[in-house]
C-alpha angles and dihedrals in degrees: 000000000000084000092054096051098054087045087067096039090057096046101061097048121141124242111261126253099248115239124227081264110045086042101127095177137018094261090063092044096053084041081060094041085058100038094061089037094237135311141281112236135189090276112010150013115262112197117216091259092056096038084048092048090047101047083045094055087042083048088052091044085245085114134046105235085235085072094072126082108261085202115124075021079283090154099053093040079055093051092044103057084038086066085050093050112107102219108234114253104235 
């Protein structure tokens, strides 16, 4: 009976919010942005929306990578799943 029951506790588990680590897109990663709230960097407090309009413009090459908080390891996570991006062919 105990079996059972946990049986039905685990199936109907939610999926999990993804973290700035485990992000493997850039969907995950702005779902955890928004998640925490934003992040805490050396000298201010950057909310989600501003930490997701600043990895889009980096994305774009409007923005130098160094100009994101490195903070959570955002920066290199934004760096890594820049390196797994296909450019688009024009």
């Amino acid at each position: 009976m105990r079996f059972e029951q946990l049986n039905q506790e685990n199936s109907g588990a939610e999926k999990e919010t993804p973290t700035i680590a485990s992000s493997k897109n850039f969907k995950d990663l702005f779902e955890a942005l928004r998640e925490l709230g934003g992040l805490q960097g050396s000298h201010k407090f950057y909310s989600a929306e501003d930490l997701i309009e600043r990895i889009n413009k980096a994305r774009k090459g409007e923005l130098m990578p160094s100009d994101i908080t490195n903070a959570e390891g955002l920066r290199d996570k934004v760096l890594e799943l820049g390196g797994k991006e296909t450019p688009e062919i024009n």
